[in-house]
Biotite code that builds the C-alpha atoms (Angstrom):
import biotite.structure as struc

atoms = struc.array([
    struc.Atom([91.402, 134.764, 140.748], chain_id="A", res_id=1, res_name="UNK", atom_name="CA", element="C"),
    struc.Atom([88.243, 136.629, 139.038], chain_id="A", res_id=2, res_name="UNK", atom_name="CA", element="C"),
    struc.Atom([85.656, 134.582, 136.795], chain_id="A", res_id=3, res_name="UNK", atom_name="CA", element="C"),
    struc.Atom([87.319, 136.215, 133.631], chain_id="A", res_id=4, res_name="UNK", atom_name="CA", element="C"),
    struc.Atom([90.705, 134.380, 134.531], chain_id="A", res_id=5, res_name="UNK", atom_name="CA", element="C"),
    struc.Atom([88.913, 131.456, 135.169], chain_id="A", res_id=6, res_name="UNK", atom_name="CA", element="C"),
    struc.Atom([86.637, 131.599, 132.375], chain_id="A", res_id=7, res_name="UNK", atom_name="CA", element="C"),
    struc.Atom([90.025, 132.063, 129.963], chain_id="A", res_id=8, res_name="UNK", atom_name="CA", element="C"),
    struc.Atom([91.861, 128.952, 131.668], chain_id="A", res_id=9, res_name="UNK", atom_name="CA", element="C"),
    struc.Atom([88.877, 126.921, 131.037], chain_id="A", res_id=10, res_name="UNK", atom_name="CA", element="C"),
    struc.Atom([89.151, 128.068, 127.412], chain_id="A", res_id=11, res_name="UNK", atom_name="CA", element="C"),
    struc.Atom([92.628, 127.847, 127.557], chain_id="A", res_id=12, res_name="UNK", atom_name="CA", element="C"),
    struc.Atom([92.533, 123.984, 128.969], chain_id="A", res_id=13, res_name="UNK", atom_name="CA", element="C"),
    struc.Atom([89.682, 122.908, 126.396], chain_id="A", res_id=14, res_name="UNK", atom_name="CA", element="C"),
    struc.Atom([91.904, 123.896, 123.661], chain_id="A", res_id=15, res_name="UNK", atom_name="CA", element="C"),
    struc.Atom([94.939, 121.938, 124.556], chain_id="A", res_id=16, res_name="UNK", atom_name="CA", element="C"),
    struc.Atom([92.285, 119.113, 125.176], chain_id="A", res_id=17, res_name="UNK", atom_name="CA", element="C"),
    struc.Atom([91.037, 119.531, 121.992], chain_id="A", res_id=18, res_name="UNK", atom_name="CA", element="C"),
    struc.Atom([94.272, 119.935, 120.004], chain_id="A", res_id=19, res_name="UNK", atom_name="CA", element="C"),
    struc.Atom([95.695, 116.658, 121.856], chain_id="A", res_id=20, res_name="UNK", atom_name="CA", element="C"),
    struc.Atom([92.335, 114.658, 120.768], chain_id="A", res_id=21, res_name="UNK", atom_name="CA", element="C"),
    struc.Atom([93.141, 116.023, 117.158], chain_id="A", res_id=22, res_name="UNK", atom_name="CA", element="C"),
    struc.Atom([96.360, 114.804, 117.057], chain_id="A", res_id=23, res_name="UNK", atom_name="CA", element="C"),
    struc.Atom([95.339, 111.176, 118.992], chain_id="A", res_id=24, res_name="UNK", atom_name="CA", element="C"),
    struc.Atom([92.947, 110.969, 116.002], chain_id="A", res_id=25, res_name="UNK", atom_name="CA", element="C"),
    struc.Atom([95.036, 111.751, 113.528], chain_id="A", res_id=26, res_name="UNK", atom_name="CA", element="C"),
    struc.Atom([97.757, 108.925, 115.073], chain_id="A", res_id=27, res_name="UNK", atom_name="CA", element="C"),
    struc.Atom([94.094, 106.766, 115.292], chain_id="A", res_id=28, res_name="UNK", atom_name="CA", element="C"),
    struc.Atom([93.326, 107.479, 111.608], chain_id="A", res_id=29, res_name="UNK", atom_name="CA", element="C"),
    struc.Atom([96.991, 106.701, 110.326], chain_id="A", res_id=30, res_name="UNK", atom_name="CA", element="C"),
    struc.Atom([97.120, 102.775, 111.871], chain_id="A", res_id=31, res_name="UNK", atom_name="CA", element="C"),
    struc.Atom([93.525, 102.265, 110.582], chain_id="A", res_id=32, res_name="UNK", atom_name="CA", element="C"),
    struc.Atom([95.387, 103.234, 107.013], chain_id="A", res_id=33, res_name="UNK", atom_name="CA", element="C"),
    struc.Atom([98.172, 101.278, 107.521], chain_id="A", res_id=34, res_name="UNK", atom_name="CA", element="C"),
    struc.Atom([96.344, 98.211, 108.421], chain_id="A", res_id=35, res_name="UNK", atom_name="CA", element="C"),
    struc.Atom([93.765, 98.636, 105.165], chain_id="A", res_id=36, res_name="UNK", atom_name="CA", element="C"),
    struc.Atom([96.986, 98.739, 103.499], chain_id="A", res_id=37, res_name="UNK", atom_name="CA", element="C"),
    struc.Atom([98.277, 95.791, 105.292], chain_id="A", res_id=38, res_name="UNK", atom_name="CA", element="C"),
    struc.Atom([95.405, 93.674, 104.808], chain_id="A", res_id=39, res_name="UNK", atom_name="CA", element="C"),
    struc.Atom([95.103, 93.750, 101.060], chain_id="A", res_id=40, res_name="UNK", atom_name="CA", element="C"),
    struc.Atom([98.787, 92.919, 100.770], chain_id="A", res_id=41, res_name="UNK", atom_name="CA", element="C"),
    struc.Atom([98.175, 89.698, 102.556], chain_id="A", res_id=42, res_name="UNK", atom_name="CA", element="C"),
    struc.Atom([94.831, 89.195, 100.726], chain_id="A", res_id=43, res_name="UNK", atom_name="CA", element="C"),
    struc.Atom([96.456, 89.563, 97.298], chain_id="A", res_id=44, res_name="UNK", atom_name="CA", element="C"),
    struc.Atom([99.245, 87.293, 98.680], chain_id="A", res_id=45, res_name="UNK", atom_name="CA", element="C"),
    struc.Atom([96.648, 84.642, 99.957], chain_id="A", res_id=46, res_name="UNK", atom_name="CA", element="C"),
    struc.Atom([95.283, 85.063, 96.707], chain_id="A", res_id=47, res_name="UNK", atom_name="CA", element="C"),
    struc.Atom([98.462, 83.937, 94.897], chain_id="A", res_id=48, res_name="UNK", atom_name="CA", element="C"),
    struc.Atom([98.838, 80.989, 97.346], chain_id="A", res_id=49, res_name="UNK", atom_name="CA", element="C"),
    struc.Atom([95.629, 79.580, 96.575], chain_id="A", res_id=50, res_name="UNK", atom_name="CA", element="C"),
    struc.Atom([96.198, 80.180, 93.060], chain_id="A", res_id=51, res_name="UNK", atom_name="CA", element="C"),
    struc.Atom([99.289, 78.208, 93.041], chain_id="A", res_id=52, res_name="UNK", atom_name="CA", element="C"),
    struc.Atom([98.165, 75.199, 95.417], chain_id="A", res_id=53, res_name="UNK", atom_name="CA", element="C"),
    struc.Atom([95.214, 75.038, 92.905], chain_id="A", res_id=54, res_name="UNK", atom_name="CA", element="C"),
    struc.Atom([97.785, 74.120, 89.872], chain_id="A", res_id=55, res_name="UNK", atom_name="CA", element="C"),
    struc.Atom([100.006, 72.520, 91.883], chain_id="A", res_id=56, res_name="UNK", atom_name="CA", element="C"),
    struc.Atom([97.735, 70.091, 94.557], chain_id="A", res_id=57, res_name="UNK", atom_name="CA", element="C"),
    struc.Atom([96.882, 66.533, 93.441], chain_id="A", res_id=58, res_name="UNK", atom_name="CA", element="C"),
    struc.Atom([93.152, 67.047, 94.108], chain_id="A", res_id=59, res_name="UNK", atom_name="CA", element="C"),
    struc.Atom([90.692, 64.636, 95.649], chain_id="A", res_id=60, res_name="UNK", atom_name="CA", element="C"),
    struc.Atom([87.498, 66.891, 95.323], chain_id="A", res_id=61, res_name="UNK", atom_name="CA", element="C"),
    struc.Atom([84.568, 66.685, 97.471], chain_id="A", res_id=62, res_name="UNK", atom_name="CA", element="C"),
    struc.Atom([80.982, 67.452, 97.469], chain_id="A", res_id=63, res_name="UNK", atom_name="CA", element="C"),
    struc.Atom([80.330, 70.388, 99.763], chain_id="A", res_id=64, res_name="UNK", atom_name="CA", element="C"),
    struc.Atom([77.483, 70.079, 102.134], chain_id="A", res_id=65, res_name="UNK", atom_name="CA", element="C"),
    struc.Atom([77.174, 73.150, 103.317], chain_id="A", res_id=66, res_name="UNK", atom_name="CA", element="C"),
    struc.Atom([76.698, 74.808, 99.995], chain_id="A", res_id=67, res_name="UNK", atom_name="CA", element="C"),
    struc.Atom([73.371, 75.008, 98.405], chain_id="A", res_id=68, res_name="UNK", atom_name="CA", element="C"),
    struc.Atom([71.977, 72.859, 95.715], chain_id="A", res_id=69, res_name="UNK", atom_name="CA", element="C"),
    struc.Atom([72.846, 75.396, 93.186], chain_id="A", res_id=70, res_name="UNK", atom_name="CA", element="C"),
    struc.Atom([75.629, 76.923, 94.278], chain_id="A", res_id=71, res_name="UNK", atom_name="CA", element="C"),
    struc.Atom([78.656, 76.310, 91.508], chain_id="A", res_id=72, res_name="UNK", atom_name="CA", element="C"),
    struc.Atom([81.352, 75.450, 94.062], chain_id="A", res_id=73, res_name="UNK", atom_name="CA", element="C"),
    struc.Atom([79.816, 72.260, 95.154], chain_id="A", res_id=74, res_name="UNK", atom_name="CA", element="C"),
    struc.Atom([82.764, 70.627, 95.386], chain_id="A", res_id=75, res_name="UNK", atom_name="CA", element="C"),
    struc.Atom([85.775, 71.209, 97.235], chain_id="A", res_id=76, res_name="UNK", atom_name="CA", element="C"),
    struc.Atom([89.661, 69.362, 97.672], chain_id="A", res_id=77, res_name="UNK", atom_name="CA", element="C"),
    struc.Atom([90.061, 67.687, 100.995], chain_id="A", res_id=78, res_name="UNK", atom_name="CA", element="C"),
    struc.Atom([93.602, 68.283, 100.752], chain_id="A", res_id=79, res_name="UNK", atom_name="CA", element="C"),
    struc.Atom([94.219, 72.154, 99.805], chain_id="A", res_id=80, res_name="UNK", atom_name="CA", element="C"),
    struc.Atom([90.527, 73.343, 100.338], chain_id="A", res_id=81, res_name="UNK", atom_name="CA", element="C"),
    struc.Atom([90.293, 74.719, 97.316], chain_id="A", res_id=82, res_name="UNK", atom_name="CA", element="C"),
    struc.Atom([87.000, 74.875, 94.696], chain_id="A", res_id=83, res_name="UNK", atom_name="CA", element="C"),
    struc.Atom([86.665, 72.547, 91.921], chain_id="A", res_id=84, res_name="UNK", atom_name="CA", element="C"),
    struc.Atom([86.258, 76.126, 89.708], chain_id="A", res_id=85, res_name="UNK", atom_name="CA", element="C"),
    struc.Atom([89.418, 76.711, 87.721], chain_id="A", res_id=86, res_name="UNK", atom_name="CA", element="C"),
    struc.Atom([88.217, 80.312, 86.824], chain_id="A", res_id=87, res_name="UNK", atom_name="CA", element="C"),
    struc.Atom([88.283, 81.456, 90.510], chain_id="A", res_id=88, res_name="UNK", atom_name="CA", element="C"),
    struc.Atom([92.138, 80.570, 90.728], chain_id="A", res_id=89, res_name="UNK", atom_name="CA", element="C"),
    struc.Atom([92.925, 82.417, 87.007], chain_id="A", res_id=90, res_name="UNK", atom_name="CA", element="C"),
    struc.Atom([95.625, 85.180, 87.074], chain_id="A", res_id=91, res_name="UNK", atom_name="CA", element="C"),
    struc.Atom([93.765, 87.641, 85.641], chain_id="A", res_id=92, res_name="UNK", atom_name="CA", element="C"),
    struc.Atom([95.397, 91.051, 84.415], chain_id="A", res_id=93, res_name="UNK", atom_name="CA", element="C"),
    struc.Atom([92.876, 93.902, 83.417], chain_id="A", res_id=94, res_name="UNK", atom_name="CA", element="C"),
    struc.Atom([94.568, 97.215, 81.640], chain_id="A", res_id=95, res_name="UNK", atom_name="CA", element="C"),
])
């Protein structure tokens, strides 16, 4: 075998390397999609579960230590966790 033949399988080799990293990041990219995707389904559907245990728990709120002085979720339900903020737990629709 001469250089050149060598030289070309090299090439040759590099460029099925690099077509097969393509395609791996491609796959890569897709499930980093599809789990974005995922996540805000479950974040919209936490959303909706907090909204209804908000206007449906018998609340015994709190004060929250760990929030600051000023903070306006100082207090908190021991039962259902959530704020003592009605406007954070309002079905809002914009159009």
């Amino acid at each position: 075998m001469n250089i050149s033949q060598e030289s070309d399988n090299i090439i040759e080799n590099y460029e099925k390397n690099t077509d097969s990293l393509i395609n791996e990041l491609n796959i890569v990219n897709s499930e980093i999609q599809y789990i974005i995707k995922r996540r805000n389904q479950l974040e919209n559907v936490k959303k909706d579960i907090e909204r209804d245990l908000y206007y449906t728990c018998n609340h015994e709120f709190i004060l929250d230590n760990k929030d600051c002085y000023d903070d306006i979720c100082k207090y908190i339900c021991k039962k259902c966790k959530c704020y003592e903020n009605e406007y954070m737990y309002k079905n809002y629709t914009y159009s």
